[in-house]
Residue, then its C-alpha position, 0 to 999 in steps of 0.5 A: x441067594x440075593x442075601x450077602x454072605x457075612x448076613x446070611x447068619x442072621x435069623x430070617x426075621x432080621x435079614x430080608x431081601x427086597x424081592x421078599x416083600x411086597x409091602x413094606x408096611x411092616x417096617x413103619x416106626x422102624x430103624x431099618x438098614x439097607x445093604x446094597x448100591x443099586x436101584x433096588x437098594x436105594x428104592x427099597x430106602x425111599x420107599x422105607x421113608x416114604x412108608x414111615x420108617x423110624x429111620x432108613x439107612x443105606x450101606x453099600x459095600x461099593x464105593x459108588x452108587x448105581x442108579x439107572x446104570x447103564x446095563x450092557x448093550x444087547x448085541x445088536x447090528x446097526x439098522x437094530x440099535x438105530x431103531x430102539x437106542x440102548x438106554x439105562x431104562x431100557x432100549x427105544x426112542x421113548x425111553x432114550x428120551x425119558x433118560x436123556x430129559x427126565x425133567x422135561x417129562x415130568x413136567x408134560x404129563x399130569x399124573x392119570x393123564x391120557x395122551x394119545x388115547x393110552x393111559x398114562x403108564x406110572x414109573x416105577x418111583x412116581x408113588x415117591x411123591x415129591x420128598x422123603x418127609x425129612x426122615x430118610x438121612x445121609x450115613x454121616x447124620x446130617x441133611x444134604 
């Protein structure tokens, strides 16, 4: 169970995972904690804050945070690792590229863009918008 132990105690209607919802419309004007260090923990807040949440806050049992970690390289020969480059988004020239420069291609491509007569393929926090409103706020209660 993705639940960690020491919560799994708690009734159903108070402890969730991430991959258990949808929407999380259901939580808007509530105090909601996160418990996790990865992206999907830290993507499941934003969203939390973004969707009008009360008051969002992550703990994370770690002592660091994992955002688009860099997972283990498959076991590839060269010619193949050449070819489609190992990347915390996923192996390929395009996504070694969206690693390596997020900002540039940010700034390339308009959301609803067509380039190269494909439609642009959103990412998966472009729904975040620009900022979290001013409700999402560091553990310690202040702004960073």
């Amino acid at each position: 169970m993705e639940v960690p132990g020491p919560l799994r105690v708690l009734p159903r209607r108070y402890v969730t995972h991430s991959s258990h919802h949808g929407a999380l419309d259901r939580f808007a004007g509530r105090d909601v904690t996160v418990v996790g260090a990865g992206q999907a923990a830290l993507e499941t807040a934003a969203l939390l804050a973004e969707g009008g949440a009360a008051a969002v806050r992550i703990v994370a049992r770690g002592n660091r945070l994992n955002w688009n970690t860099l997972s283990p390289a498959p076991d590839h020969d060269l010619w193949p690792a050449l070819r489609a480059p190992h990347t915390g988004l996923g192996c390929g020239w395009e996504n070694k590229l969206y690693a390596d420069t997020p900002g540039v291609f940010r700034r390339l491509v308009a959301p609803g863009a067509v380039r190269g007569g494909r439609g642009r393929t959103p990412g998966a926090a472009d729904h975040l918008g620009d900022g979290d409103g001013g409700r999402a706020a560091p553990a310690g209660g202040g702004r960073s």
